[in-house]
Legacy VTK file of the C-alpha trace (Angstrom):
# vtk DataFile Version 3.0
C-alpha trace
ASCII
DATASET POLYDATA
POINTS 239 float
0.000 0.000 0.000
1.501 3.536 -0.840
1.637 5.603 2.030
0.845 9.731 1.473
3.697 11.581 0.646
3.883 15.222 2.088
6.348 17.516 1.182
8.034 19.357 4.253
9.573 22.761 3.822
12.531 22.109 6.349
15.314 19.799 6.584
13.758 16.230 8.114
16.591 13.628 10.109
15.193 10.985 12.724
13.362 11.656 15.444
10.440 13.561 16.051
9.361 16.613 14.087
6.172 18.736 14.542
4.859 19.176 11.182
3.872 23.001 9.645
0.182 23.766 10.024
-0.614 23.340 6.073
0.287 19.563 6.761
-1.717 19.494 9.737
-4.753 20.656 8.619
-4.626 18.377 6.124
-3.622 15.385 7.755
-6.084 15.964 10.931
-9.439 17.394 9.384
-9.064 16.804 5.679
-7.902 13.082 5.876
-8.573 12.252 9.354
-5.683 10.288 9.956
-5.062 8.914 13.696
-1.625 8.570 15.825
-0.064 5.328 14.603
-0.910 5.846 11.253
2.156 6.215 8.604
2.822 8.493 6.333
6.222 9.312 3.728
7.514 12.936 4.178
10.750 14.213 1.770
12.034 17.897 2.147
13.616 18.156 -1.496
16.911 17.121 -0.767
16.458 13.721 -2.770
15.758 11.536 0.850
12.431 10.015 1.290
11.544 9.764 5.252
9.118 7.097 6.677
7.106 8.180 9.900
4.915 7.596 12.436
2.049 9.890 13.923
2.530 10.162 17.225
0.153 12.739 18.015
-2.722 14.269 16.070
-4.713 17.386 17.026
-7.080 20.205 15.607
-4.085 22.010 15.220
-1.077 19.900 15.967
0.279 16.912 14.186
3.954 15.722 15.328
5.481 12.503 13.824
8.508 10.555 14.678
10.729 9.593 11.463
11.706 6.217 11.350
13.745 5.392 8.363
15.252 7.379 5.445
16.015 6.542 2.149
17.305 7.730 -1.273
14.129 9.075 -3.074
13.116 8.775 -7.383
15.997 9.389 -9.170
16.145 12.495 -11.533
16.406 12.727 -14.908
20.363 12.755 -16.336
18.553 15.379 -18.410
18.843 18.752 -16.736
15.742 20.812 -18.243
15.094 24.789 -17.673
11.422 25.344 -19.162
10.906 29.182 -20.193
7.307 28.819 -20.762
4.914 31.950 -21.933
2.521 33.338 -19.381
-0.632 32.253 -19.886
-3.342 32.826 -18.074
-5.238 30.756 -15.224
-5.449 27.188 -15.533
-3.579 26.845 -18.644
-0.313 28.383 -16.700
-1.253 25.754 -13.992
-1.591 22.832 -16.063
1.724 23.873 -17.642
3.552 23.853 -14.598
2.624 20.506 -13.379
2.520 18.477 -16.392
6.468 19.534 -16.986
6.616 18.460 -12.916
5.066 15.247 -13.962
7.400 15.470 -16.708
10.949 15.762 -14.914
11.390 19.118 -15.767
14.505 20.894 -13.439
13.319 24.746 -13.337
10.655 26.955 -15.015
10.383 30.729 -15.745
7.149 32.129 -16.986
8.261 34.473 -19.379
6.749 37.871 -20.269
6.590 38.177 -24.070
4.757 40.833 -26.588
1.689 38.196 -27.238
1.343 37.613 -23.507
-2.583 38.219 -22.066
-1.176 38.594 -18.609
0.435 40.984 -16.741
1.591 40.683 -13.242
3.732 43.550 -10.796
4.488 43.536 -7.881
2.779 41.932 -4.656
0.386 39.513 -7.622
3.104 38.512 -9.262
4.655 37.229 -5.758
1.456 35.387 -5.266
1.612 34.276 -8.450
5.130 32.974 -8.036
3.667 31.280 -4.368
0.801 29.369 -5.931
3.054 27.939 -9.082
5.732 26.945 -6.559
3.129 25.008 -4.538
1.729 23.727 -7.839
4.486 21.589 -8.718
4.899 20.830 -4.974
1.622 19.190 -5.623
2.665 17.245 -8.667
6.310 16.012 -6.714
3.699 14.868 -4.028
1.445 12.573 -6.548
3.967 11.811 -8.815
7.094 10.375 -6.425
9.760 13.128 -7.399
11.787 14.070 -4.123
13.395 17.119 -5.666
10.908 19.961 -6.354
11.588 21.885 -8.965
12.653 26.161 -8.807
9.869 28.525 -10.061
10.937 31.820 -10.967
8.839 34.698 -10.870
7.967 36.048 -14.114
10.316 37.808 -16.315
11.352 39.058 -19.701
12.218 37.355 -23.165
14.859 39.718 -23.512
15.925 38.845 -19.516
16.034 35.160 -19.666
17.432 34.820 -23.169
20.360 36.820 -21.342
20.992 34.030 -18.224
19.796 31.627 -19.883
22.937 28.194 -20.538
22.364 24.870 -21.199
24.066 22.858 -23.824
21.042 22.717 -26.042
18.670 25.608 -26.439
15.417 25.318 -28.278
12.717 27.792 -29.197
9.848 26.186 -30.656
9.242 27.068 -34.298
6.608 25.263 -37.136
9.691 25.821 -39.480
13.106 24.259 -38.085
14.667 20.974 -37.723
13.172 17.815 -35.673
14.171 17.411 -32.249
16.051 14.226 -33.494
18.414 16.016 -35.172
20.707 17.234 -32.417
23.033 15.109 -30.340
22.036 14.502 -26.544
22.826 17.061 -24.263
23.280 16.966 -20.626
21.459 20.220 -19.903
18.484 21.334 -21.900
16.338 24.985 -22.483
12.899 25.220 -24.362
11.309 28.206 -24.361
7.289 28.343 -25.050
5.749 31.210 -26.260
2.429 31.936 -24.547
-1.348 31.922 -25.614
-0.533 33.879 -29.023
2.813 32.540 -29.502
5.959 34.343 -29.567
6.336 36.947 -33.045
9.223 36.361 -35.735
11.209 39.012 -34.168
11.244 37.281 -30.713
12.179 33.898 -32.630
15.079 35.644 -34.488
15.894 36.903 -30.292
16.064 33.768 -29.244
18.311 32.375 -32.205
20.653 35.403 -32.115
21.129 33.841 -28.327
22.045 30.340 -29.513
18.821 28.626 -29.669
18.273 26.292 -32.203
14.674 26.399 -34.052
12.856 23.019 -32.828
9.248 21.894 -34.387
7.242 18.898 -32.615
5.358 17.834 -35.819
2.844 19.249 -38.182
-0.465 20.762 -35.627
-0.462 24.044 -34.153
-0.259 23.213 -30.213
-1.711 24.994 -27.250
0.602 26.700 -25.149
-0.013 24.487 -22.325
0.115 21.525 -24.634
3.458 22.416 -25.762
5.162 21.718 -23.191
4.071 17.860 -22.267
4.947 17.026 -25.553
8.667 19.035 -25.886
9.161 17.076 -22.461
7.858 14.149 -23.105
9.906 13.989 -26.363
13.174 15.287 -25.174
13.085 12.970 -22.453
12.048 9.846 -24.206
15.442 10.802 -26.567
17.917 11.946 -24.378
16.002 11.553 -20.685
14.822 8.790 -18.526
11.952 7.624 -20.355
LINES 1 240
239 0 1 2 3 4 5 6 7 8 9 10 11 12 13 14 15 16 17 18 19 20 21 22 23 24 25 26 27 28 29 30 31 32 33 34 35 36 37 38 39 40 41 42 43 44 45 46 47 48 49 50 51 52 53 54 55 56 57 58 59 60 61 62 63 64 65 66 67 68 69 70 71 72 73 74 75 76 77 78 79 80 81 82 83 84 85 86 87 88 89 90 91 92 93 94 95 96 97 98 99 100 101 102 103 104 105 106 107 108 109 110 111 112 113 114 115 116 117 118 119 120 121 122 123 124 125 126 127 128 129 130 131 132 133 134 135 136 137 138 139 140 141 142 143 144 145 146 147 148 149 150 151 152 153 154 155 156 157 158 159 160 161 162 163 164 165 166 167 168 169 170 171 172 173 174 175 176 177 178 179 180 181 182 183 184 185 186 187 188 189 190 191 192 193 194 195 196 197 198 199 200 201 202 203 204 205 206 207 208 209 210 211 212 213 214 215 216 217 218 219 220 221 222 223 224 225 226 227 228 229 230 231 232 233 234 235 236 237 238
């Protein structure tokens, strides 16, 4: 039986840990679990912990760890996902698929077609609920390494700090994905809703990225990304 996995925002080691209040809750009124009852916590160092509930309140949930143990091994394929803002659920659906989908670290990138515009204090809570997005999607899926969501920023920004051996900007005119030798580290960037414009495309290849196409249909911007993933990992990934 798989135990539930809860991610803890704290280094874990043996012995007994009160958990944050999040956890609680959720544990205690939302799944009603008792003191005895097990549960696997990992703190996105790569260790899985095993641990008991010792005690269980309204409020108050402590556990005593057990047993540790390396956690799901990542992909040898390092990937940094610049994915267009989108808006709502699509941006959401984005950013846990390519959690699903091994991906390393995301930046939702501002871009002349983008619908959205955050500043400021939204864009931090933005930034907040995306980070606990894929927190979700390492809890369901079995990752123990969480990956880093930026907060939003520039094409012209993230071309700029952008390395990886391979850089790809998705294009309907370019070269299959199968055409380039593996790389250890990866970039794709996404354009968002509208796509990104020739002149961003040209941007992006004056700062090394190759022009990549993933077959012959126009995808969604949150489609986009499971299949670039799915593909680059099934060729030079874990899959």
């Amino acid at each position: 039986m798989r135990l539930s996995r809860f991610f803890i925002d704290a280094a874990l080691s043996h012995g007994e840990h009160e958990l944050p209040e999040a956890q609680a809750h959720y544990i205690g009124r939302v799944l009603r679990m008792a003191e005895g009852d097990a549960v696997q916590l990992f703190d996105g160092s790569g260790t899985e912990f095993r641990a008991t509930l010792i005690e269980v309140g309204k409020k108050r949930v402590r556990v005593r760890i057990d047993e540790s143990f390396p956690g799901m091994t990542e992909s040898s394929l390092h990937i940094h996902l610049g994915q267009g803002l989108s808006r709502g659920e699509r941006m959401d659906w984005a950013i846990q698929k390519a959690t699903e989908l091994g991906v390393t670290h995301i930046t939702p990138i501002i871009s002349e077609r983008c619908e959205v515009r955050l500043k400021d204090e939204r864009a931090e809570k933005r930034q907040a609920h995306w980070q606990q997005i894929a927190i979700s999607a390492c809890e369901q899926c079995g990752r123990s390494v969480v990956p880093v969501i930026d907060a939003p920023v520039t094409l012209t920004e993230w071309l700029k700090h952008t390395a990886a051996d391979l850089k790809l900007v998705l294009h309907p005119v370019a070269e299959p994905l199968t055409s380039h030798d593996k790389p250890a580290s990866l970039a794709f960037l996404i354009g968002p809703e509208g796509g990104l414009n020739d002149a961003e495309v040209a941007q992006a290849q004056d700062a090394g990225f190759h022009a990549a196409r993933l077959g012959p249909r126009v995808l969604r911007t949150e489609t986009a990304p499971v299949v670039a993933l799915s593909i680059a990992q099934q060729l030079w990934g874990d899959f």
